[in-house]
py3Dmol code that shows the C-alpha trace and the ligand (Angstrom):
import py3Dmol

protein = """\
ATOM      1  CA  UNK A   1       1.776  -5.583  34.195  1.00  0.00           C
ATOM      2  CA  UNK A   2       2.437  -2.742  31.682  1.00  0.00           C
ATOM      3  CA  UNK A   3      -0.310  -0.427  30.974  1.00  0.00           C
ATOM      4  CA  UNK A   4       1.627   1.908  28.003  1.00  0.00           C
ATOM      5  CA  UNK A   5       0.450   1.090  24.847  1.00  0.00           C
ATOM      6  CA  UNK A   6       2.150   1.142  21.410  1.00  0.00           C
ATOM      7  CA  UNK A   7       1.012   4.195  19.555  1.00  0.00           C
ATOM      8  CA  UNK A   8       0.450   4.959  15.907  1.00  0.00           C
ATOM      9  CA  UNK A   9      -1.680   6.255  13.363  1.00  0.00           C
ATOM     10  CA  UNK A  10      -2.793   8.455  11.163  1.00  0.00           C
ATOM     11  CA  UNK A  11      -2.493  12.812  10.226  1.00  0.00           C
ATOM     12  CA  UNK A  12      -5.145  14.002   7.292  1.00  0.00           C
ATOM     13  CA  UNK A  13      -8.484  16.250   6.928  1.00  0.00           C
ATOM     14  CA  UNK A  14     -11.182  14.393   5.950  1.00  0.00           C
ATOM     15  CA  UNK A  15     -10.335  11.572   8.380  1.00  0.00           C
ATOM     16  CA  UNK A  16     -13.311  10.740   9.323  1.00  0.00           C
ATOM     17  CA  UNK A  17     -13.888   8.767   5.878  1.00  0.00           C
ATOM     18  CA  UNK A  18     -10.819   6.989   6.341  1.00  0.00           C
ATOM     19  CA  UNK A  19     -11.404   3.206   7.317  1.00  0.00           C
ATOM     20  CA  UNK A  20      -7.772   2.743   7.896  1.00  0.00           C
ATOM     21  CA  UNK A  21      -8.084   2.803  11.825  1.00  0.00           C
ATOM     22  CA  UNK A  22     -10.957   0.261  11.707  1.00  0.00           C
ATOM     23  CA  UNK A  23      -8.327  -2.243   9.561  1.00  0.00           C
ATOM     24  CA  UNK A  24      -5.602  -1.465  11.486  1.00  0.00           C
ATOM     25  CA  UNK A  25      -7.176  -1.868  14.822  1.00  0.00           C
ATOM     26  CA  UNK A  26      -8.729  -5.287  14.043  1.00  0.00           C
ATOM     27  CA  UNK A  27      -5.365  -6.752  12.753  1.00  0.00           C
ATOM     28  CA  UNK A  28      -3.626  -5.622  16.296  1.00  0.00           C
ATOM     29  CA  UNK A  29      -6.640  -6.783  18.526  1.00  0.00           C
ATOM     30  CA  UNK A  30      -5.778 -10.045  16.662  1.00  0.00           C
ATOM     31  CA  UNK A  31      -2.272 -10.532  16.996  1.00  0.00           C
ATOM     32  CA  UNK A  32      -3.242  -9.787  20.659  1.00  0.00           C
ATOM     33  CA  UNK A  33      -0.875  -7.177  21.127  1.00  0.00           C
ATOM     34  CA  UNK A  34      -1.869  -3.813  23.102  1.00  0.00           C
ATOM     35  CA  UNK A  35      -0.930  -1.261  20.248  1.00  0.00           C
ATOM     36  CA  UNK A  36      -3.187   1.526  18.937  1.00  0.00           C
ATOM     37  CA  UNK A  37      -4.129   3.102  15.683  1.00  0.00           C
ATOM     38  CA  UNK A  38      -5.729   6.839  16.506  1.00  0.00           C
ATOM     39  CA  UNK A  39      -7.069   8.716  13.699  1.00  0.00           C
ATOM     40  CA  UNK A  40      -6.286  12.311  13.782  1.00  0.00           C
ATOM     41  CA  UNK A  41      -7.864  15.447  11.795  1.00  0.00           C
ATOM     42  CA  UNK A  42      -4.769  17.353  11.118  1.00  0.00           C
ATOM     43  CA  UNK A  43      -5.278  20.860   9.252  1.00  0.00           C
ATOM     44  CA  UNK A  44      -2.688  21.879   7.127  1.00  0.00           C
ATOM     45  CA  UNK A  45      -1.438  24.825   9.418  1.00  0.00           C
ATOM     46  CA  UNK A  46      -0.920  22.428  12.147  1.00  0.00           C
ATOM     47  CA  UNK A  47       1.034  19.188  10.380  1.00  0.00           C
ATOM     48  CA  UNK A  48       4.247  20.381  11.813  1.00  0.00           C
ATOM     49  CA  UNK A  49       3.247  20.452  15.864  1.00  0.00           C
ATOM     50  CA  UNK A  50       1.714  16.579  14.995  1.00  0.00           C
ATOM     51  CA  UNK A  51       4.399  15.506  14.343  1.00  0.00           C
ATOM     52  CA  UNK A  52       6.221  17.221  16.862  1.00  0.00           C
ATOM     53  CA  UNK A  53       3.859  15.472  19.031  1.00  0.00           C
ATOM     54  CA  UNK A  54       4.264  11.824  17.636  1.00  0.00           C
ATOM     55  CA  UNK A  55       7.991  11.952  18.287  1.00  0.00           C
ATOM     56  CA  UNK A  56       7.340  13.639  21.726  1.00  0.00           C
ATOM     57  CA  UNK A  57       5.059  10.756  22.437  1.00  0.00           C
ATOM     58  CA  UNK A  58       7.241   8.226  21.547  1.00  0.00           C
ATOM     59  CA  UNK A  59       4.949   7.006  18.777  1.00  0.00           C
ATOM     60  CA  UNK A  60       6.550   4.269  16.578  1.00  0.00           C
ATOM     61  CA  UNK A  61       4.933   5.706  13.589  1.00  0.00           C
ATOM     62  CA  UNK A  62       1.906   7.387  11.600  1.00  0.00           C
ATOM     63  CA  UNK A  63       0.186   7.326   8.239  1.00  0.00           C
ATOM     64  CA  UNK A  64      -0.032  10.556   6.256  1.00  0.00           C
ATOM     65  CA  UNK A  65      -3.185  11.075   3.637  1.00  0.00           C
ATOM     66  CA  UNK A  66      -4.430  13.979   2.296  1.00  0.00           C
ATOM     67  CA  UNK A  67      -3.275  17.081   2.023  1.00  0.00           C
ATOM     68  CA  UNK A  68       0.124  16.255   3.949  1.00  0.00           C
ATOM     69  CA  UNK A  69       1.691  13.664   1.608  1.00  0.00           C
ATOM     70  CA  UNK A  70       4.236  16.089   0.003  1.00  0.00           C
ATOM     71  CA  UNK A  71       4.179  18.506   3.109  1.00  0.00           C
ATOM     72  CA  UNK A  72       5.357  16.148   5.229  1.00  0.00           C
ATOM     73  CA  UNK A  73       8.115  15.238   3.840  1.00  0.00           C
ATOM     74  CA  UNK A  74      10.437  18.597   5.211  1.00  0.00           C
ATOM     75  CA  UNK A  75       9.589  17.137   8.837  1.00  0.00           C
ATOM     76  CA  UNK A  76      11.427  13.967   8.266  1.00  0.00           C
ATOM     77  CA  UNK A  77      15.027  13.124   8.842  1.00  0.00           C
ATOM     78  CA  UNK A  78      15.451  10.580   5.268  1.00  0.00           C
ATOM     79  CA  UNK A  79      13.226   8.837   2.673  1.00  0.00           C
ATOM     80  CA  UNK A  80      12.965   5.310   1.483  1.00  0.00           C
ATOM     81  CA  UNK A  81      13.983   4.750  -2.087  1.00  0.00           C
ATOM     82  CA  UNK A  82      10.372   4.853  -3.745  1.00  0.00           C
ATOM     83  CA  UNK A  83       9.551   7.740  -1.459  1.00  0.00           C
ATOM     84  CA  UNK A  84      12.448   9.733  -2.582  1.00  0.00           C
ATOM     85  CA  UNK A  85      11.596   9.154  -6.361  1.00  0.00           C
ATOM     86  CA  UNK A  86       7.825   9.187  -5.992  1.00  0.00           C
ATOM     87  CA  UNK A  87       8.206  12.028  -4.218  1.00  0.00           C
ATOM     88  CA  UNK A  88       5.221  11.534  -1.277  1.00  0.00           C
ATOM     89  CA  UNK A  89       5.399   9.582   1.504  1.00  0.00           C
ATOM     90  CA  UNK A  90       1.878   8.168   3.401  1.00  0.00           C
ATOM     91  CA  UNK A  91       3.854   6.322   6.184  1.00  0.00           C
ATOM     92  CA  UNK A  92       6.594   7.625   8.876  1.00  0.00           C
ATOM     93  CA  UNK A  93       8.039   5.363  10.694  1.00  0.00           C
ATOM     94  CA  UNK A  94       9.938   6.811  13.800  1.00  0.00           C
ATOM     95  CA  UNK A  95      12.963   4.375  15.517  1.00  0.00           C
ATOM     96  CA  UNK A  96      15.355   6.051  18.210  1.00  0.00           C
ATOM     97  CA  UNK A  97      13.937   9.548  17.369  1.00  0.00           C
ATOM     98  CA  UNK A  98      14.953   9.627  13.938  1.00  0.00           C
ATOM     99  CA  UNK A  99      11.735   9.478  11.258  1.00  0.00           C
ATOM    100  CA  UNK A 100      11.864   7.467   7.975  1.00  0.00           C
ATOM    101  CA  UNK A 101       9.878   8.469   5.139  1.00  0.00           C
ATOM    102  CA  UNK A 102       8.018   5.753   3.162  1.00  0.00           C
ATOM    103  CA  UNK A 103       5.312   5.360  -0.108  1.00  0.00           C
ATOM    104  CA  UNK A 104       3.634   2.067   0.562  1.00  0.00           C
ATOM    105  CA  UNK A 105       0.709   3.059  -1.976  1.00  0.00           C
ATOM    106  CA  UNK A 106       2.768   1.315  -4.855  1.00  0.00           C
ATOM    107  CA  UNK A 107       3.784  -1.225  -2.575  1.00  0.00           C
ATOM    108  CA  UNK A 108       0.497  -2.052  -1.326  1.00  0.00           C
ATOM    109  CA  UNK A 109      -0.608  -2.339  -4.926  1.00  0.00           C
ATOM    110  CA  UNK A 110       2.431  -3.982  -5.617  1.00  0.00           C
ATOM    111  CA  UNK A 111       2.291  -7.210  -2.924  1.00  0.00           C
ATOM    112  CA  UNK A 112      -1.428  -7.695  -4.155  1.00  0.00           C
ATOM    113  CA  UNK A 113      -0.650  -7.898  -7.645  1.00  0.00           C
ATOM    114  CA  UNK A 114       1.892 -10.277  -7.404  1.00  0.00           C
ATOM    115  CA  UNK A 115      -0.824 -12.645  -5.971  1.00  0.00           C
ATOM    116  CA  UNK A 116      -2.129 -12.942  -9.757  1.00  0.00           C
ATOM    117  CA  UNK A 117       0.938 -12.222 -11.976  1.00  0.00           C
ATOM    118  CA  UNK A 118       4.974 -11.459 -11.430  1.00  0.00           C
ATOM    119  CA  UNK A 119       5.603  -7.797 -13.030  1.00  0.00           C
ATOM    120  CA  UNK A 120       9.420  -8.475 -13.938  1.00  0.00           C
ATOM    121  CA  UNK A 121       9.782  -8.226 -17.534  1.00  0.00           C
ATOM    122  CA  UNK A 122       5.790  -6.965 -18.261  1.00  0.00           C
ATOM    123  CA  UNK A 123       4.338  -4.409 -20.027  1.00  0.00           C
ATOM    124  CA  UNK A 124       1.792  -2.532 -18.063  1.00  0.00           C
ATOM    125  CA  UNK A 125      -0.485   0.428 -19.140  1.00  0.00           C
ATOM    126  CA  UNK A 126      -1.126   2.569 -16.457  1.00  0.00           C
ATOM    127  CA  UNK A 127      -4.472   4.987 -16.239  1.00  0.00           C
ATOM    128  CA  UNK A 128      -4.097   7.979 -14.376  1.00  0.00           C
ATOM    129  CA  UNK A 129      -1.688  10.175 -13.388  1.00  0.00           C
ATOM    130  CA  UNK A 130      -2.304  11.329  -9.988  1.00  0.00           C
ATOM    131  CA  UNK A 131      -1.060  10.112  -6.862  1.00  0.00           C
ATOM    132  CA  UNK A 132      -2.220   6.402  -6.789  1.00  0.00           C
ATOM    133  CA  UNK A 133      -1.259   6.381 -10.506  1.00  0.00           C
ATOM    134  CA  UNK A 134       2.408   8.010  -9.350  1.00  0.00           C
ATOM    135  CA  UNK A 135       3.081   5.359  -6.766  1.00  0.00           C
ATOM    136  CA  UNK A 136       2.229   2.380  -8.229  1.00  0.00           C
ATOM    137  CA  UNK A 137       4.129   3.160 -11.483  1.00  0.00           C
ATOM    138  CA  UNK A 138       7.631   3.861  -9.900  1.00  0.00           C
ATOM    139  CA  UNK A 139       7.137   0.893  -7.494  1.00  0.00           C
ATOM    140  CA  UNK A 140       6.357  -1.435 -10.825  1.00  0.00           C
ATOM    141  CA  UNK A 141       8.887   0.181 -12.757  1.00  0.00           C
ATOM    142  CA  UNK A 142      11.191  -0.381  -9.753  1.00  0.00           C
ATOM    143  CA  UNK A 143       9.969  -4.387  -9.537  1.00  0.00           C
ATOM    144  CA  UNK A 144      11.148  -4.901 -13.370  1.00  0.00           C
ATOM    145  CA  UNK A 145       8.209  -4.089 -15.556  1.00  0.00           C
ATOM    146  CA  UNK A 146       9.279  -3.966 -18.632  1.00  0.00           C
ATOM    147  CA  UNK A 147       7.310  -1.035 -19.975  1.00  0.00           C
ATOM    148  CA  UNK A 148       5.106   1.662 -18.303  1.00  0.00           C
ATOM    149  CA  UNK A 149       2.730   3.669 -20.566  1.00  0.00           C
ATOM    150  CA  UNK A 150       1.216   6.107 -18.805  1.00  0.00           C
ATOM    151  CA  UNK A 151      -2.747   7.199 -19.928  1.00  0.00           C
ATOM    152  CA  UNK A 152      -3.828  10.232 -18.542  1.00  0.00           C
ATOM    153  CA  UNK A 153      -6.944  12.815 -19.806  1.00  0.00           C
ATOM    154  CA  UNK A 154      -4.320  16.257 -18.610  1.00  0.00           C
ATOM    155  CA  UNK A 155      -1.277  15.589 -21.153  1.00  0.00           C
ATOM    156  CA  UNK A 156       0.881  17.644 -18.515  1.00  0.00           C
ATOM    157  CA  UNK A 157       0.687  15.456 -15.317  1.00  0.00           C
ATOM    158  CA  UNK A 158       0.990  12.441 -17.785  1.00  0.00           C
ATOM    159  CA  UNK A 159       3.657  13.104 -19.690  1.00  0.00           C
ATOM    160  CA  UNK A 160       5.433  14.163 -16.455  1.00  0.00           C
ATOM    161  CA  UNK A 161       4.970  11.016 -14.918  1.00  0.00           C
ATOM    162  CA  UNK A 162       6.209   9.039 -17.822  1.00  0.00           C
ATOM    163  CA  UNK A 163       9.392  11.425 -17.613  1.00  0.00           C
ATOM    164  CA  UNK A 164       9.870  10.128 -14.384  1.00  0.00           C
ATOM    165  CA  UNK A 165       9.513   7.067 -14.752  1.00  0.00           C
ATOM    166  CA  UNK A 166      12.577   6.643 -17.838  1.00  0.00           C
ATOM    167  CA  UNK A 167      14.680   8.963 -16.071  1.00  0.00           C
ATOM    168  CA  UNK A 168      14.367   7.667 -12.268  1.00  0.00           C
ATOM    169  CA  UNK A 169      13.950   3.746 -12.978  1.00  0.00           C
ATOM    170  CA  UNK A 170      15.209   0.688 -15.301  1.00  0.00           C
ATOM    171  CA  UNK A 171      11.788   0.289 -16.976  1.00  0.00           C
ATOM    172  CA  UNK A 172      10.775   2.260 -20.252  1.00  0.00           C
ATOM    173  CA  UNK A 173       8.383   5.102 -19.638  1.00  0.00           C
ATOM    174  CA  UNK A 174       5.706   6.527 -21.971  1.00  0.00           C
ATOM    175  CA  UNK A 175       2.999   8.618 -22.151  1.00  0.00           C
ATOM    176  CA  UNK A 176      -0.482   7.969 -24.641  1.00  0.00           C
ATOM    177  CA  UNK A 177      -2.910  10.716 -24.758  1.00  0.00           C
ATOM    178  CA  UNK A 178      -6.744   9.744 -23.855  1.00  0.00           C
ATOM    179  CA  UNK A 179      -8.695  11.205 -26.948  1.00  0.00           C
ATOM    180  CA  UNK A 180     -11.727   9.254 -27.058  1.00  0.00           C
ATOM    181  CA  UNK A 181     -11.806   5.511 -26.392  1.00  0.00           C
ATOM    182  CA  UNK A 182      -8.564   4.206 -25.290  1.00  0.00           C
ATOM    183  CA  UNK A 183      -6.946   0.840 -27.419  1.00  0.00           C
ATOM    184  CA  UNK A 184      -4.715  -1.362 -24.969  1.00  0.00           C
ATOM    185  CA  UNK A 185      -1.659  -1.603 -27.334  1.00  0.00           C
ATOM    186  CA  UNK A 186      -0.738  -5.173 -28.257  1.00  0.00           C
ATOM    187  CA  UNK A 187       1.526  -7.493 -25.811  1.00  0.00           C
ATOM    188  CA  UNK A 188      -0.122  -5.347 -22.528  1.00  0.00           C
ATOM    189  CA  UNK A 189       0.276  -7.516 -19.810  1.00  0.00           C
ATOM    190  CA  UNK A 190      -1.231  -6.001 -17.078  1.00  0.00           C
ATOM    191  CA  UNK A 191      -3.878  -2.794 -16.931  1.00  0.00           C
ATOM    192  CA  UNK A 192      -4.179  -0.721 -14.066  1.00  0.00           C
ATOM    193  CA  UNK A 193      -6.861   1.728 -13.401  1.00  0.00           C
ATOM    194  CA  UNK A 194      -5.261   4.244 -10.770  1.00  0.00           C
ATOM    195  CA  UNK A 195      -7.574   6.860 -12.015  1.00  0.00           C
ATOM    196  CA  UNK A 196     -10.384   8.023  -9.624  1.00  0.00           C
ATOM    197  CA  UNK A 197     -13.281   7.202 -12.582  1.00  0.00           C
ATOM    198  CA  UNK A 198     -15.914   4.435 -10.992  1.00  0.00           C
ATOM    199  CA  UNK A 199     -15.575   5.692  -6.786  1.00  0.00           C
ATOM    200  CA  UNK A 200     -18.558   5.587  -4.685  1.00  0.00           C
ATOM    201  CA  UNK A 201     -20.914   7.053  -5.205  1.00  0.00           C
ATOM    202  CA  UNK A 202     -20.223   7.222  -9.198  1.00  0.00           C
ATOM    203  CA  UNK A 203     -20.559   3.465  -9.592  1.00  0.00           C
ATOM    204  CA  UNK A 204     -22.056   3.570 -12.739  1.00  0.00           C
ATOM    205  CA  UNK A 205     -19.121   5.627 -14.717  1.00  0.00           C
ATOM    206  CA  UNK A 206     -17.569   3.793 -17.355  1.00  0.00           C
ATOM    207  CA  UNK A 207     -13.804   4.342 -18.911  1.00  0.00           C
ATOM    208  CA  UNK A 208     -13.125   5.182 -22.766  1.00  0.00           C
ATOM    209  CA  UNK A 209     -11.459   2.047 -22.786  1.00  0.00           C
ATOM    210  CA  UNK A 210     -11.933   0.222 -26.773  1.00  0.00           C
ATOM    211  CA  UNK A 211     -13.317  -3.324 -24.814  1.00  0.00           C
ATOM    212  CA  UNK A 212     -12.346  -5.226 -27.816  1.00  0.00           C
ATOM    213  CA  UNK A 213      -8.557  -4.543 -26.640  1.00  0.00           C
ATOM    214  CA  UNK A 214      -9.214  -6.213 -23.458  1.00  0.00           C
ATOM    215  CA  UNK A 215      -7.725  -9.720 -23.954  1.00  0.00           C
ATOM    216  CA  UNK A 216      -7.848 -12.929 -21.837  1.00  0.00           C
ATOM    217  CA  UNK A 217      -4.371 -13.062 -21.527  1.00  0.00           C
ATOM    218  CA  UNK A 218      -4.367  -9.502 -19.431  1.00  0.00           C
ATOM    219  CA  UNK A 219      -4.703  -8.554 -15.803  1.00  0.00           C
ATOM    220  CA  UNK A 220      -6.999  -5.804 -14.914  1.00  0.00           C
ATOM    221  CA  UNK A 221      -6.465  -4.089 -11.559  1.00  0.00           C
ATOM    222  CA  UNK A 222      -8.676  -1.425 -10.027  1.00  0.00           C
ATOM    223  CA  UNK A 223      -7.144   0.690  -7.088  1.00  0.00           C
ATOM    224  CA  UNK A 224     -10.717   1.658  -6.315  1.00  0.00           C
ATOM    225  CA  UNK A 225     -11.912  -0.051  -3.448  1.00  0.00           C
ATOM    226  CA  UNK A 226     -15.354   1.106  -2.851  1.00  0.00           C
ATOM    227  CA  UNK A 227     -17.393  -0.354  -4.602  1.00  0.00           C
ATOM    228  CA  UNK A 228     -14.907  -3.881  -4.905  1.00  0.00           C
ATOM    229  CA  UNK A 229     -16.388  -4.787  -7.882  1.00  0.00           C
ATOM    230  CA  UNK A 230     -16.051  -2.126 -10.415  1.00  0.00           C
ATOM    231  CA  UNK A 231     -17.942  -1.627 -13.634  1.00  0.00           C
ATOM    232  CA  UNK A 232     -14.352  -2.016 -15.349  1.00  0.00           C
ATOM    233  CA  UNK A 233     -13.699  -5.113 -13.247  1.00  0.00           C
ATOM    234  CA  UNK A 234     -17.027  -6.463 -14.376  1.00  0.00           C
ATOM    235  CA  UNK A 235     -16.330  -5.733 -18.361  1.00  0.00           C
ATOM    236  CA  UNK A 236     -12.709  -7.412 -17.895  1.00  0.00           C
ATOM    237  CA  UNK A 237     -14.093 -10.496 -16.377  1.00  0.00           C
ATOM    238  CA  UNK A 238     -16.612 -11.115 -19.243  1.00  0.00           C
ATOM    239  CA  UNK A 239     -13.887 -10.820 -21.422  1.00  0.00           C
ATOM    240  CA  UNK A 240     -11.753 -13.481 -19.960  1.00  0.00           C
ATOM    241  CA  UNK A 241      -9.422 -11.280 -17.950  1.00  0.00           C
ATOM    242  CA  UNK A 242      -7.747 -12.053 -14.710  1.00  0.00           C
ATOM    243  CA  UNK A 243      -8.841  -9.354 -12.494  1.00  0.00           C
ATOM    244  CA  UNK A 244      -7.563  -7.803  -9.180  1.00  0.00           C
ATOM    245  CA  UNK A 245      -9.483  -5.637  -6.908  1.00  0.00           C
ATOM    246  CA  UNK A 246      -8.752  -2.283  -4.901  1.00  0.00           C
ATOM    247  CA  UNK A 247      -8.984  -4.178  -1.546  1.00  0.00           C
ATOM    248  CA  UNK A 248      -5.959  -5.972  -1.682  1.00  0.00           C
ATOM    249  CA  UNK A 249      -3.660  -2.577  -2.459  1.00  0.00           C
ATOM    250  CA  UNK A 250      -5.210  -0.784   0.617  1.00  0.00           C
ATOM    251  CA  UNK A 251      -4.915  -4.467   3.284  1.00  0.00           C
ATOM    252  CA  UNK A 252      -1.169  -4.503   2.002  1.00  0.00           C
ATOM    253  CA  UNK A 253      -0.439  -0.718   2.792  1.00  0.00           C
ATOM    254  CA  UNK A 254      -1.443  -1.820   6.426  1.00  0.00           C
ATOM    255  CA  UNK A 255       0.149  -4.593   6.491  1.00  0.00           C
ATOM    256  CA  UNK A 256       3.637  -3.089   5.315  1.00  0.00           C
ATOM    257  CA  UNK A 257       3.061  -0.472   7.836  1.00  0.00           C
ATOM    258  CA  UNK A 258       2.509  -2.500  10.576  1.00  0.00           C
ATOM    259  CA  UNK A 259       5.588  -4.161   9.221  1.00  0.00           C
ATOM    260  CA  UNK A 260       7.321  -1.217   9.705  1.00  0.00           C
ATOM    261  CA  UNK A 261       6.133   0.046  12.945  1.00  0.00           C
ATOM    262  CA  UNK A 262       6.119  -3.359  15.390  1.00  0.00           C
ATOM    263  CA  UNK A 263       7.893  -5.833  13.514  1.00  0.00           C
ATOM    264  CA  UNK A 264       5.154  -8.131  13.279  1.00  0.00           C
ATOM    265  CA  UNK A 265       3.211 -10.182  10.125  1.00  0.00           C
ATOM    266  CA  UNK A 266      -0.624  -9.287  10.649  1.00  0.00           C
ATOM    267  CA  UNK A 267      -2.916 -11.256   9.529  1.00  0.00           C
ATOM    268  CA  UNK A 268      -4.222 -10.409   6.029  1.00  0.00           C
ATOM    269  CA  UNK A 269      -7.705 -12.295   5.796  1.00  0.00           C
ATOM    270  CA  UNK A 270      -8.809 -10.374   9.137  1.00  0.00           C
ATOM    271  CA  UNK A 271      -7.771  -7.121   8.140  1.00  0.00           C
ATOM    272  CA  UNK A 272      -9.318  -7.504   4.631  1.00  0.00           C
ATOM    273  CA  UNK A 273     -12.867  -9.127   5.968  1.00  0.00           C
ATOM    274  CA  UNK A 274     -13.108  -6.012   7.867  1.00  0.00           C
ATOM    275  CA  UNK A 275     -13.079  -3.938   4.669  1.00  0.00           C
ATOM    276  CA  UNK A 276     -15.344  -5.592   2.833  1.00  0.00           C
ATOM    277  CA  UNK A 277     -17.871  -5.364   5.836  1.00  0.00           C
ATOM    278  CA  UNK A 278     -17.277  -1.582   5.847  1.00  0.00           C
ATOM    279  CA  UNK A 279     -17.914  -1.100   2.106  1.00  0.00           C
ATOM    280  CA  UNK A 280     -19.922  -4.248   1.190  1.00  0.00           C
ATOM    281  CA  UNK A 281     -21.836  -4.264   4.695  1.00  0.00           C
TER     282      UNK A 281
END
"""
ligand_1 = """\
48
LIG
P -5.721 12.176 -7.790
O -6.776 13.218 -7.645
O -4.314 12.483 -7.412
O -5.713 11.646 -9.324
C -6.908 11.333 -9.994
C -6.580 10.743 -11.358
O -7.806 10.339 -11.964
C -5.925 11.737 -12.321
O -5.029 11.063 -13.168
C -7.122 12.260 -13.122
O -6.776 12.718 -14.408
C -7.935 10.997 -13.231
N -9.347 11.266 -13.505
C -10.257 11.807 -12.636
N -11.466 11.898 -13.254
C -11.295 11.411 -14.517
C -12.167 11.233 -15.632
N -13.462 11.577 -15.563
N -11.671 10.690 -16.765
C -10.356 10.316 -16.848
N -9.483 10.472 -15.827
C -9.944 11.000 -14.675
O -6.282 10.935 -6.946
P -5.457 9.711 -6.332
O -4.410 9.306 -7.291
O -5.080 10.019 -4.939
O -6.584 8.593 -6.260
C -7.068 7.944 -7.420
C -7.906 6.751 -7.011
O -7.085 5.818 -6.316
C -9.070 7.090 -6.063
O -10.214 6.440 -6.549
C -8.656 6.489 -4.739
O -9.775 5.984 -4.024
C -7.781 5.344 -5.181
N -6.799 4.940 -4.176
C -6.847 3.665 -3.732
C -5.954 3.230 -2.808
C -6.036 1.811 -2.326
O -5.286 1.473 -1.408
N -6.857 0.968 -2.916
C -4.904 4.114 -2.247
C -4.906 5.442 -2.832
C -5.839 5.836 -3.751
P -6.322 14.256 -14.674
O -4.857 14.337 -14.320
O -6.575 14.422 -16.123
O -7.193 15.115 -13.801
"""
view = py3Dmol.view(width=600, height=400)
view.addModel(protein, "pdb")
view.setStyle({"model": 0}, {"cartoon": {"style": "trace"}})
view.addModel(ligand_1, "xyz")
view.setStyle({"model": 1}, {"stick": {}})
view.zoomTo()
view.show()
């Protein structure tokens, strides 16, 4: 008999909006295995004794979300590649005392879009310029896109990002302002909206996006995942477009950090049947 279970999970404020544990804990509970997932309100002032604690506890690991993404990062003992460029890290995984930095936001994103389309050698417009936007853009520039064009509203963060992304990977990085409606260049593969424009409870809001750009031989991803079914997602589809939904970016993060933590492939369809339950009911 052992009665000690495996512990992780996850250090933010706000965490009681954050349906991570619920997706996490279903995906163990299936594989049958007698690991935990605790969600943890962490304030700012007190990131450094949590994870103090984790290691002291022996956890295997933890998720970090808001606000401790960047702070976290002088805790840690060394950073995964994307981490290190990125420069945020939303997963920790701790093996023989020692903890590992990682960014499995791209990744996520990453793993589900390659369900629809391979990115090596693509062009891919980019919308946003915040975290989500950050990640997913070095982790496709990283995977052989092509091109990365970076469309952002603040010129600063934007044209920062695009920086990044032609000094730090293979792929070409650019920045294209958003004045007014937005018109997908020609030859864009793949369109990502990383941008926070269409979340719950703002289902209605619409992107400057010229809809006569949108052709059938795109993909359109949304990162949002509440609602699923975004207004964008609904415009590309009546245009022809091969879509991808936010769901499948925030099942692979888990599934990559359970990866990480226990060694063991969870099963996606459970983990992402308990999302849509949460935000479809
Ligand atoms: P940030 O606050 O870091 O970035 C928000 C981005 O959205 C910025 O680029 C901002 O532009 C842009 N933006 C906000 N409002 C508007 C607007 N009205 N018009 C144009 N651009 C706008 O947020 P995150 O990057 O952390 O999150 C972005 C989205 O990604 C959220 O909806 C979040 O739910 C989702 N997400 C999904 C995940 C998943 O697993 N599916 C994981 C992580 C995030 P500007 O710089 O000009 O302000």
């Amino acid at each position: 008999m052992d009665f000690l279970s495996r512990l992780t999970g996850s250090f933010s404020t706000g965490a009681a909006g954050n349906p991570t544990v619920a997706v996490i804990e279903a995906a163990y509970r299936h594989l049958g295995i007698d690991a935990r997932y605790v969600n943890c309100e962490v304030p700012p002032e007190a990131l450094a004794d949590a994870v103090r604690g984790a290691r002291a506890m022996g956890w295997l690991g933890f998720n970090c979300s808001i606000p401790h993404k960047v702070a976290v990062i002088e805790h840690l003992d060394s950073l995964g590649e994307s981490a290190r460029i990125i420069g945020a890290v939303n997963c920790v995984v701790i093996r023989d005392g020692r903890l590992v930095g990682e960014n499995t936001d791209g990744q996520g994103f990453l793993i589900s879009l390659r369900t629809v389309v391979e990115v090596a050698g693509r062009s891919v417009v980019v919308l946003g310029a915040g975290g989500a936007a950050r990640a997913i853009a070095v982790e496709l520039a990283l995977a052989g896109a092509r091109g990365v064009t970076i469309v952002n509203r603040g010129r600063g963060r934007g044209e920062a990002l695009a920086a990044l992304i032609d000094a730090r990977t293979p792929a070409r990085g650019e920045f294209a302002p958003w004045d007014g409606e937005y018109r997908l260049p020609e030859g864009t593969d793949v369109l990502v909206n990383a941008t926070s424009v269409g979340l719950f409870p703002d289902v209605d809001a619409r992107l400057p996006l010229d809809g006569d750009s949108l052709s059938p031989r795109l993909v359109v991803a949304d990162v949002i995942p509440n609602p699923p079914t975004t207004v964008l997602l609904r415009d590309a589809r009546a245009r022809g477009c091969t879509t991808l939904d936010g769901l499948g970016m925030l099942v692979n993060q888990g599934v990559i950090s359970i990866r990480h933590w226990l060694g063991v492939e969870p099963d996606t369809a459970v983990m992402r049947h308990t999302l849509e339950q949460i935000f479809t009911g």
